[in-house]
OpenMM code with the backbone's topology and positions (N, CA, C; nanometers):
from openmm import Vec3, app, unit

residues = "UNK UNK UNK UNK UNK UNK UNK UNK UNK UNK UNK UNK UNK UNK UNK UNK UNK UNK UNK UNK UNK UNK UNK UNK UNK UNK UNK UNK UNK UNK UNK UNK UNK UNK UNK UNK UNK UNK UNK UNK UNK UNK UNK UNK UNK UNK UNK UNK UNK UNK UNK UNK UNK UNK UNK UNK UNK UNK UNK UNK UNK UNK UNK UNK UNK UNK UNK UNK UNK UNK UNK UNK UNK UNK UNK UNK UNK UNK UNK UNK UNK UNK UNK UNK UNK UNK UNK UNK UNK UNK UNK UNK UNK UNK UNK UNK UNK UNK UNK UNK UNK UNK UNK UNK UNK UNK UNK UNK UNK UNK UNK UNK UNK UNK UNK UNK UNK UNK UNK UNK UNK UNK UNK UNK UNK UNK UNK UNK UNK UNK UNK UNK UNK UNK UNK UNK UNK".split()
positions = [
    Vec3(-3.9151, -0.5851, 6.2121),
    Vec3(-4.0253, -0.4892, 6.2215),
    Vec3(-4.0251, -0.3987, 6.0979),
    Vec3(-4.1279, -0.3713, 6.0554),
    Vec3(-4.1698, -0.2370, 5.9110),
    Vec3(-4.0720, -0.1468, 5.9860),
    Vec3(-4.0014, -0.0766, 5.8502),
    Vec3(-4.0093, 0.0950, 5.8819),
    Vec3(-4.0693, 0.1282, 5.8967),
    Vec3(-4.2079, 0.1693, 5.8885),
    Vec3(-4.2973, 0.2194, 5.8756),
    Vec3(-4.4342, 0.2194, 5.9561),
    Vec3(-4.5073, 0.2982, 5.9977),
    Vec3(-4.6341, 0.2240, 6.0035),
    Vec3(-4.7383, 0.3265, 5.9855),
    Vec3(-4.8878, 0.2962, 5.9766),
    Vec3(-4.9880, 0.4337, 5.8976),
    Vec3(-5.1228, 0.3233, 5.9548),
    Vec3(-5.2220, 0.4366, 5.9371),
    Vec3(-5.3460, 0.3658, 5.9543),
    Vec3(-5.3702, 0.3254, 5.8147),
    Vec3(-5.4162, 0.1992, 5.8067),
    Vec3(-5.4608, 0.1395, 5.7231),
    Vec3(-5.6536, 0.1230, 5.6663),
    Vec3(-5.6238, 0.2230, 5.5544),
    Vec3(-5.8022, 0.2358, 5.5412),
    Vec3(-5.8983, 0.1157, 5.5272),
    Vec3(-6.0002, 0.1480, 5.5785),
    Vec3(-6.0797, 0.0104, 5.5764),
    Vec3(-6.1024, -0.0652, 5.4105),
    Vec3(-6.0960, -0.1996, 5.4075),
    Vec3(-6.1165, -0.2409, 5.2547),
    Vec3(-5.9917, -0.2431, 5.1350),
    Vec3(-5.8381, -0.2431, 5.2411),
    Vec3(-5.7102, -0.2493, 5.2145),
    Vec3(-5.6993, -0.3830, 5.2617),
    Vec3(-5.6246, -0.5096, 5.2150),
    Vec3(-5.6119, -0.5579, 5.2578),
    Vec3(-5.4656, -0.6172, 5.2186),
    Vec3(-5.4272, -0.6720, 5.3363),
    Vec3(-5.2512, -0.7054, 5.3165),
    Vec3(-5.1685, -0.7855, 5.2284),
    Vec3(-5.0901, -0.7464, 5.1606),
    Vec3(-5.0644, -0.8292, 5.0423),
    Vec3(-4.9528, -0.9405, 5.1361),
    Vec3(-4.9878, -1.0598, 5.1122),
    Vec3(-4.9304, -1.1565, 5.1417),
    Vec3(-4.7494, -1.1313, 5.0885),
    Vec3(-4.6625, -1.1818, 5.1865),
    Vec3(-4.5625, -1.1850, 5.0669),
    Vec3(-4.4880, -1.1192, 5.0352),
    Vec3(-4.5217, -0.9946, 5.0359),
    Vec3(-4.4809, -0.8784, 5.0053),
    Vec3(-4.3208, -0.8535, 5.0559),
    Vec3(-4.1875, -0.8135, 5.0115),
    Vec3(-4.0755, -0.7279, 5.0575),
    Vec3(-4.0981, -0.5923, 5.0887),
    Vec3(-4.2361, -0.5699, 5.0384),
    Vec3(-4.2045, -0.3983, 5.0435),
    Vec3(-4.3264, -0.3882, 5.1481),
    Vec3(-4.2649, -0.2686, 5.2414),
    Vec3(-4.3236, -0.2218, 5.3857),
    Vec3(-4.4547, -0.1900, 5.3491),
    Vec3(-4.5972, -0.2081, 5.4444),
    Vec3(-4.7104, -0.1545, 5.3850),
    Vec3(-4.7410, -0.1986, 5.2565),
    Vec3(-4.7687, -0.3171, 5.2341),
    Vec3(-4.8405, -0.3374, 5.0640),
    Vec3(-4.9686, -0.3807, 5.1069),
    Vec3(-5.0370, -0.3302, 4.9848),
    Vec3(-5.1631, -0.3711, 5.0563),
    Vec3(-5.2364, -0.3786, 4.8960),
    Vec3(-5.3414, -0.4510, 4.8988),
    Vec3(-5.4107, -0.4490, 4.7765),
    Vec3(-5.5723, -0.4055, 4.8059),
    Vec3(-5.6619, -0.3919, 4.6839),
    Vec3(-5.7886, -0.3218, 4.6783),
    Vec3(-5.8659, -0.3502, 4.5843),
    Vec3(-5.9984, -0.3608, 4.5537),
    Vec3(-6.0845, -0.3664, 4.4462),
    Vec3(-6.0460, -0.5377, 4.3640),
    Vec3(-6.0220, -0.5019, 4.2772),
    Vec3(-6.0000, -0.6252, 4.1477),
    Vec3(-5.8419, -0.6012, 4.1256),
    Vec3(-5.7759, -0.5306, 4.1322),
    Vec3(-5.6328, -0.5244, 4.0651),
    Vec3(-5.5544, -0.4176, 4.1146),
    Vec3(-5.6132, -0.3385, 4.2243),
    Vec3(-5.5463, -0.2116, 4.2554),
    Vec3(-5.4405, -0.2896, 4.4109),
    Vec3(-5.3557, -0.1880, 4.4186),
    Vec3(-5.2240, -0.2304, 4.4997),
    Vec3(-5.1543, -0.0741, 4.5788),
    Vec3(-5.1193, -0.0866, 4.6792),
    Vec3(-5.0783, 0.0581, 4.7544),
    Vec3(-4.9708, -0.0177, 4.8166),
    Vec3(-4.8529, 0.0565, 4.8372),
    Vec3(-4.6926, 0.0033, 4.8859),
    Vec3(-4.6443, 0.1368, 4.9298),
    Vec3(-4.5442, 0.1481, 5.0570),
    Vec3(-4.4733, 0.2273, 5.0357),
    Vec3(-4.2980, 0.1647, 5.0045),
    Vec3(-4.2309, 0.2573, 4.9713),
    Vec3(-4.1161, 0.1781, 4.9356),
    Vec3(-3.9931, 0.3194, 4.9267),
    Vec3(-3.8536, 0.3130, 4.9406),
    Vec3(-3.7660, 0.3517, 4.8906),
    Vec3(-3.6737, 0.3893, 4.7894),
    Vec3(-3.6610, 0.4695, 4.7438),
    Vec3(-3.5313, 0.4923, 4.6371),
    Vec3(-3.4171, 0.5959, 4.6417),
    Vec3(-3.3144, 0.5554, 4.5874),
    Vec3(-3.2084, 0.6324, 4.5941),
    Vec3(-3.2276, 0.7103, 4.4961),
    Vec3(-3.1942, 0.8307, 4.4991),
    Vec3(-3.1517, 0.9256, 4.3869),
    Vec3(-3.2580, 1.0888, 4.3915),
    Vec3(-3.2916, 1.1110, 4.2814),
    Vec3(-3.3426, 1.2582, 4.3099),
    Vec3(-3.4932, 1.2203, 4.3195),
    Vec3(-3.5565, 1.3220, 4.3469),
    Vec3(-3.7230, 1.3827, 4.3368),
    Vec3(-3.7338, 1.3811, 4.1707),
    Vec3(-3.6845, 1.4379, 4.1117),
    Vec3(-3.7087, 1.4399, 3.9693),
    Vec3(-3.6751, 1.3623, 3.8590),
    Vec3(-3.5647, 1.2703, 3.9532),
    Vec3(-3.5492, 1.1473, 3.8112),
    Vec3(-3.6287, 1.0571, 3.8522),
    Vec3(-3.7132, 1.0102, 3.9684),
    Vec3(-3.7836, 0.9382, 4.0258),
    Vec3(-3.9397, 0.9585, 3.9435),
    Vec3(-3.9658, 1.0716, 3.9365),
    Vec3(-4.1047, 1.1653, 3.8694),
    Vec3(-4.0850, 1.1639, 3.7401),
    Vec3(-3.9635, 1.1174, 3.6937),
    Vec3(-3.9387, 1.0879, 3.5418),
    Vec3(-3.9760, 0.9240, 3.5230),
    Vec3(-3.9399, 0.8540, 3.6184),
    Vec3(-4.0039, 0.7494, 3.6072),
    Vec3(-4.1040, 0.6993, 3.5925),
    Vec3(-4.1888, 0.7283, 3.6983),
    Vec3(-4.3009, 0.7270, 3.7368),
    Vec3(-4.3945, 0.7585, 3.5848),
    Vec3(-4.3420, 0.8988, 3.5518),
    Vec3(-4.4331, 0.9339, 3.4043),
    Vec3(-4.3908, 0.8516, 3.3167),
    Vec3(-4.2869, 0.7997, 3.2974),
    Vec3(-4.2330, 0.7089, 3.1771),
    Vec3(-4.3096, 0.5842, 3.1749),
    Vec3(-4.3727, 0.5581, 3.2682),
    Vec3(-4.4504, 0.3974, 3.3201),
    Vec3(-4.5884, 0.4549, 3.2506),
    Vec3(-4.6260, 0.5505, 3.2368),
    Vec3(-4.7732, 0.5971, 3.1596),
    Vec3(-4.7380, 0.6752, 3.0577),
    Vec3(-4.6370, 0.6617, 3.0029),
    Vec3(-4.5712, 0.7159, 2.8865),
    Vec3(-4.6316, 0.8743, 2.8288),
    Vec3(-4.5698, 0.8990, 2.9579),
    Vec3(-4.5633, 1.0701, 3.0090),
    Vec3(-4.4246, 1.1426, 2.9888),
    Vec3(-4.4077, 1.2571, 2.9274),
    Vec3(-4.2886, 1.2826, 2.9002),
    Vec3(-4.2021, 1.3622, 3.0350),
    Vec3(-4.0576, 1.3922, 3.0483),
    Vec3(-4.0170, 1.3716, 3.1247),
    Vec3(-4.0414, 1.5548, 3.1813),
    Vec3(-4.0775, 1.5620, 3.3139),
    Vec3(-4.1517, 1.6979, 3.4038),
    Vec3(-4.0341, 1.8047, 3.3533),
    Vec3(-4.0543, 1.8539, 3.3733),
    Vec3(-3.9520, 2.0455, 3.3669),
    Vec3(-3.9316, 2.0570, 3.5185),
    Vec3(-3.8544, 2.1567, 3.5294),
    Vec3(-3.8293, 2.1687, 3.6480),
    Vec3(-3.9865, 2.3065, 3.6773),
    Vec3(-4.0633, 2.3435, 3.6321),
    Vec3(-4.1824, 2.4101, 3.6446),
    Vec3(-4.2813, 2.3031, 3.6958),
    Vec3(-4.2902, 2.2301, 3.5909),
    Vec3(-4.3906, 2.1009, 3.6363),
    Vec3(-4.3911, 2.0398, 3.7662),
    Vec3(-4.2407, 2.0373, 3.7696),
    Vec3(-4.2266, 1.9705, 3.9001),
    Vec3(-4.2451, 2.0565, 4.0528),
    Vec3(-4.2144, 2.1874, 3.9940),
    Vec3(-4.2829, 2.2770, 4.0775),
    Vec3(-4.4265, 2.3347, 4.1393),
    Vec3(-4.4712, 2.3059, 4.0510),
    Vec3(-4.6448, 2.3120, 4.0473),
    Vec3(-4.7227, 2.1911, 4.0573),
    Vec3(-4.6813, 2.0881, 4.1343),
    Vec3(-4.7179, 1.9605, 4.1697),
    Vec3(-4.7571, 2.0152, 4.3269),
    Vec3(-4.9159, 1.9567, 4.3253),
    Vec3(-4.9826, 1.9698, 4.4356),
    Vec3(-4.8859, 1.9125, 4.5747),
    Vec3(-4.9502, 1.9227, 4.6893),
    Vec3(-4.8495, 1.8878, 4.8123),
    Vec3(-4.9734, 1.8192, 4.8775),
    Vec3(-4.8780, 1.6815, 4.9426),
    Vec3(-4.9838, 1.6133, 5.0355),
    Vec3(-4.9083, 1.5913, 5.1556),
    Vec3(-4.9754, 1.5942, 5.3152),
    Vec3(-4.8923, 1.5911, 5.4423),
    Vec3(-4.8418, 1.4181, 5.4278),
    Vec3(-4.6962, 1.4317, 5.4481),
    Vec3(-4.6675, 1.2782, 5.4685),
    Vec3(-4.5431, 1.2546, 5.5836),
    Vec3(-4.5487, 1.1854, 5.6544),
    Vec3(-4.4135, 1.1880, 5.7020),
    Vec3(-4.3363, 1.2941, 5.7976),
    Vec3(-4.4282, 1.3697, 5.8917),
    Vec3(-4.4074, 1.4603, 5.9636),
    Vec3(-4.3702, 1.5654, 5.8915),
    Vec3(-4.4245, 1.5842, 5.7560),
    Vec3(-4.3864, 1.6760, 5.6391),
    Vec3(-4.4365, 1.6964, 5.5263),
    Vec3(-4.4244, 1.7277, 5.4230),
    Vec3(-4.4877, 1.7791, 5.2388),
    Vec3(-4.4341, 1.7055, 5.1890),
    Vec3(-4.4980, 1.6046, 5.0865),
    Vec3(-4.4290, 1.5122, 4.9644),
    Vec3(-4.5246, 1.5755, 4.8142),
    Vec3(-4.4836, 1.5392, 4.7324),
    Vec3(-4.5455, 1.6095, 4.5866),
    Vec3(-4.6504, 1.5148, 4.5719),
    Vec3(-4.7179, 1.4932, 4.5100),
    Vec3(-4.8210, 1.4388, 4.4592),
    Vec3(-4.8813, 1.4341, 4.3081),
    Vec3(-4.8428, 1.3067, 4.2654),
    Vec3(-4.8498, 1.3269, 4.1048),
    Vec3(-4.9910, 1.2122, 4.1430),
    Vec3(-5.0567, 1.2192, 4.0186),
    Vec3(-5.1771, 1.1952, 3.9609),
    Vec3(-5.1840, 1.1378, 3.8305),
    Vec3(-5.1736, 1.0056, 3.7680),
    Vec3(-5.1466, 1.0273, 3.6306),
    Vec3(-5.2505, 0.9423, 3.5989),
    Vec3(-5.2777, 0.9185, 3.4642),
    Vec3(-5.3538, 0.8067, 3.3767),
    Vec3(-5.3468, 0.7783, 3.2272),
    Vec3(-5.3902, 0.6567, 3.2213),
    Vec3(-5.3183, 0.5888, 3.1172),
    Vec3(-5.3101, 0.4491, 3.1182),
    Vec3(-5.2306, 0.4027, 2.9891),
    Vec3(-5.1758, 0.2648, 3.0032),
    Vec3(-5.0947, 0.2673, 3.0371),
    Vec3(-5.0224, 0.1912, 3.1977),
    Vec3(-4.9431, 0.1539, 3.2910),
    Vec3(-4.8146, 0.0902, 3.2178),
    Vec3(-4.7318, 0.1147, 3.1980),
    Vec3(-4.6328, 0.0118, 3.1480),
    Vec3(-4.5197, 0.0075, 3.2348),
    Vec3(-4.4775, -0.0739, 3.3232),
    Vec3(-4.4031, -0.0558, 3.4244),
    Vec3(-4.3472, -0.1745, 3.4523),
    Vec3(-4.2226, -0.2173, 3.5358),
    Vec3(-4.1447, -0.2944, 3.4980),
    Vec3(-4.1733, -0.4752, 3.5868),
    Vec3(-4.3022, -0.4219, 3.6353),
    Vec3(-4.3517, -0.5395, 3.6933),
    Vec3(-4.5121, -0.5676, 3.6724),
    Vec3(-4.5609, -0.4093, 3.6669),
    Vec3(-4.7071, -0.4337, 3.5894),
    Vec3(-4.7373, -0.3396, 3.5105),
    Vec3(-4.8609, -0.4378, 3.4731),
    Vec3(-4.9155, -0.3329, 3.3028),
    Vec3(-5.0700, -0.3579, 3.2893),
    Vec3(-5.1086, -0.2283, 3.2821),
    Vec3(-5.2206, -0.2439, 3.3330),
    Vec3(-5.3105, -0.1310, 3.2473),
    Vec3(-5.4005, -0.1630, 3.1398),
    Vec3(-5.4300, -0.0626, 3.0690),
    Vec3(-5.5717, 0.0606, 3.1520),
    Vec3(-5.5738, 0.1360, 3.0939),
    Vec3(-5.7004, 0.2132, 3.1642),
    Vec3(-5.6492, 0.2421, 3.3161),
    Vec3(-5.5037, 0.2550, 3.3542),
    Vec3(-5.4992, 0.2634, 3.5064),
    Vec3(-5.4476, 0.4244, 3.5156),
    Vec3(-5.4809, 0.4369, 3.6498),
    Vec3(-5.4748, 0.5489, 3.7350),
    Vec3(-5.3536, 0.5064, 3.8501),
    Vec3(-5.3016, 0.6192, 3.8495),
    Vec3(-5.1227, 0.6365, 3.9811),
    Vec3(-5.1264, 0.7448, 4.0366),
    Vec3(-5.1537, 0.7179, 4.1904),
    Vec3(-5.1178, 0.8180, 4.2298),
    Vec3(-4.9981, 0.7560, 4.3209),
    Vec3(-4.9038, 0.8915, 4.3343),
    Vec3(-4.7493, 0.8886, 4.3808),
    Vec3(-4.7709, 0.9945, 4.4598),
    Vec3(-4.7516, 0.9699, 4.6119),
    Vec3(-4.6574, 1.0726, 4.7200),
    Vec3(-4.5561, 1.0724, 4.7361),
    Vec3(-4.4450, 1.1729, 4.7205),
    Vec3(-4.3427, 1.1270, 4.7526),
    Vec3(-4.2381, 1.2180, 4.7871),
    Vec3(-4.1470, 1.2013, 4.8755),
    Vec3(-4.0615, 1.2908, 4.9644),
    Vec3(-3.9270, 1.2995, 4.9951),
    Vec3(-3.8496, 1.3357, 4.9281),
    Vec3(-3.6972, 1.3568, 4.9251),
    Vec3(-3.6272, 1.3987, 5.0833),
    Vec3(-3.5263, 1.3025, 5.1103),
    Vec3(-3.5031, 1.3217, 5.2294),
    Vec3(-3.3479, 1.2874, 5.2077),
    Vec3(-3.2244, 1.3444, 5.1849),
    Vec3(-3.1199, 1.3357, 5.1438),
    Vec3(-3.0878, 1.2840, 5.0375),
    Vec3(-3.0893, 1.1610, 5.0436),
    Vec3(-3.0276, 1.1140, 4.9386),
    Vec3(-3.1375, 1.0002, 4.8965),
    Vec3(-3.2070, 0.9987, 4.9572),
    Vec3(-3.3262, 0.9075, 4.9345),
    Vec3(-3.4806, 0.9522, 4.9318),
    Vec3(-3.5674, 0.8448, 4.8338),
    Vec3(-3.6852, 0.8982, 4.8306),
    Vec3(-3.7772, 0.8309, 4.8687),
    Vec3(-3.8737, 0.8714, 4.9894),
    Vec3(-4.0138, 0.7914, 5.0518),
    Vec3(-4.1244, 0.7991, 4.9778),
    Vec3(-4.2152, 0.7202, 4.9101),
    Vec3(-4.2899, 0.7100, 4.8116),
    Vec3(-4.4065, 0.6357, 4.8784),
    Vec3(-4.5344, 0.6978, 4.8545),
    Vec3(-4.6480, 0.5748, 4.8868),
    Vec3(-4.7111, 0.5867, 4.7353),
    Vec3(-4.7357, 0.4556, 4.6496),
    Vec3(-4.7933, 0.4415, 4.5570),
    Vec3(-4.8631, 0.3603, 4.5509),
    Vec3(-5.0276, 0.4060, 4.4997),
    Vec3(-5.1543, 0.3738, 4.4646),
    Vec3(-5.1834, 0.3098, 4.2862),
    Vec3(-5.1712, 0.2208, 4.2784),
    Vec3(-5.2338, 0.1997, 4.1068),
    Vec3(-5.3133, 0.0928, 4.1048),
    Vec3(-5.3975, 0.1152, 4.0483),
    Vec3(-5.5420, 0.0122, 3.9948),
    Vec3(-5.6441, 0.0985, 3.8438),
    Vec3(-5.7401, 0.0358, 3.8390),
    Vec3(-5.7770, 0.0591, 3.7303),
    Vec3(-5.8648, 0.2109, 3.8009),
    Vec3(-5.8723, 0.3136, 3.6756),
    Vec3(-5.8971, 0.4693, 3.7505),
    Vec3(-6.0288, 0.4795, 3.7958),
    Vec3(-6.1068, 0.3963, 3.8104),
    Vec3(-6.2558, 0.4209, 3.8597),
    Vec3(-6.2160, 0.3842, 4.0154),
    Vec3(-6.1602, 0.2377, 4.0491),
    Vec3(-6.0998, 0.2027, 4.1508),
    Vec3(-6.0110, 0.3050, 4.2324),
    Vec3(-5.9424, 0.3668, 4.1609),
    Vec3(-5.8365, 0.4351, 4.2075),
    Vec3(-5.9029, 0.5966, 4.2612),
    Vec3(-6.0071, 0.6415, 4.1890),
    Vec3(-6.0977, 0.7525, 4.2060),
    Vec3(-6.1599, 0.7145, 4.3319),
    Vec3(-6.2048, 0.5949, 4.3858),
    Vec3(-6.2576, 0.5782, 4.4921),
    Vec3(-6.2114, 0.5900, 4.6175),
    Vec3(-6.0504, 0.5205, 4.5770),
    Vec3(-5.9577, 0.5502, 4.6639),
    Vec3(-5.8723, 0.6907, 4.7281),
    Vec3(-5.9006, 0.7707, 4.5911),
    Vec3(-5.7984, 0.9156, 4.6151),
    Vec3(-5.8053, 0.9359, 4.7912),
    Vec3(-5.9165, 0.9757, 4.8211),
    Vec3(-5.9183, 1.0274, 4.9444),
    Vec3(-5.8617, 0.9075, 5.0605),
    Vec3(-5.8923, 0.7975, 5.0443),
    Vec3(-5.8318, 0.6852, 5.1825),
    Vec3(-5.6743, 0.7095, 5.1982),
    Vec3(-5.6224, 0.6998, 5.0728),
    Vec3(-5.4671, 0.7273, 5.0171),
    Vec3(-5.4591, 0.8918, 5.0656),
    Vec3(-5.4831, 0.9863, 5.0004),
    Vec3(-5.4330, 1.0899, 5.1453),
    Vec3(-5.4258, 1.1256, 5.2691),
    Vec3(-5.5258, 1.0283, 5.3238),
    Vec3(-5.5696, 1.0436, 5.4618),
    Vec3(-5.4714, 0.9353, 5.4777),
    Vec3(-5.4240, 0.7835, 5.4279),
    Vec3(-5.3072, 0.7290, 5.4667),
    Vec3(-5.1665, 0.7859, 5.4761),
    Vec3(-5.1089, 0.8781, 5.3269),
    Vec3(-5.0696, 0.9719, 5.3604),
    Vec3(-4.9939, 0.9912, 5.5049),
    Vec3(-5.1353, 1.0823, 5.4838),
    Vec3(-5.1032, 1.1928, 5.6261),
    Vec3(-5.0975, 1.1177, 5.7757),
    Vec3(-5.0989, 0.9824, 5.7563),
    Vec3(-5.0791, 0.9404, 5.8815),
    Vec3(-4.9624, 0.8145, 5.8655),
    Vec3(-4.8598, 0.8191, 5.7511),
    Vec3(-4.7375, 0.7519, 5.7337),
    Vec3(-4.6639, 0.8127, 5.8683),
    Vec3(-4.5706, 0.7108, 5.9255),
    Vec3(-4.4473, 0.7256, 5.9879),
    Vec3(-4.3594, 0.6749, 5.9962),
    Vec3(-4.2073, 0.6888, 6.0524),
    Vec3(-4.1345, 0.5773, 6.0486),
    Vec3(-4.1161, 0.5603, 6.1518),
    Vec3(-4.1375, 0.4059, 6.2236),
    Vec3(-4.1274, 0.3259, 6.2868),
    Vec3(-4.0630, 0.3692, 6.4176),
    Vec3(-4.0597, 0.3365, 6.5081),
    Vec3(-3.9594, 0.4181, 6.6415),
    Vec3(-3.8236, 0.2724, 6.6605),
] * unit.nanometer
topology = app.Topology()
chain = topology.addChain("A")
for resn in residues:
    res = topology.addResidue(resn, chain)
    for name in ("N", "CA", "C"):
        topology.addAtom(name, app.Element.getBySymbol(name[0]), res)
């Protein structure tokens, strides 16, 4: 069974295949997953910007990152754009958005990327998915 489960917005559809909980794809090239990582909130957000060759947040930056409800709780919410360079896709002209939520030692992430017109369409389905992530009983 998923960790996880969320309402799924209409015009998401399930990525075949997939290892990672919730994948789902959209439009021509856009893709939404949630997934896991070990380590901090901020080397994670260093990543994330390094994939749109964004330099690495301050601890201010990282402070002044909007908040979206996820997870019976607040995750940060980065927004970026650019050319995607990332270690499985690359994708020029794309848009990322990242929720994501530090919970000991690990980090819950739902991430959105497709090309930014696509991804503009999406902002709102993706917070309202968001806000209705859970983990699994």
């Amino acid at each position: 069974a998923a960790p996880f489960t969320a309402t799924i917005p209409s015009g998401w559809l399930a990525k075949a295949g997939s290892s990672k909980p919730l994948h789902h794809t959209f439009g021509t090239e856009g893709e939404v997953y949630v997934s896991q990582l070990g380590g901090t909130l901020k080397g994670s957000v260093e990543i994330w910007r390094s994939e749109m060759g964004m330099p690495s947040p301050s601890d201010a930056d990282l402070a002044a990152l909007p908040k979206v409800a996820m997870l019976d709780g607040e995750a940060v919410l980065l927004d970026m754009s650019g050319d995607m360079k990332g270690m499985t896709k690359q994708l020029a002209g794309a848009r990322v958005l990242v929720a994501a939520q530090q919970s000991g030692s690990s980090i819950t992430f739902a991430k959105l990327v497709g090309k930014a017109a696509d991804v503009e369409a999406q902002k709102a389905a993706f917070v309202e998915f968001c806000k209705s992530l859970r983990r699994a009983k």
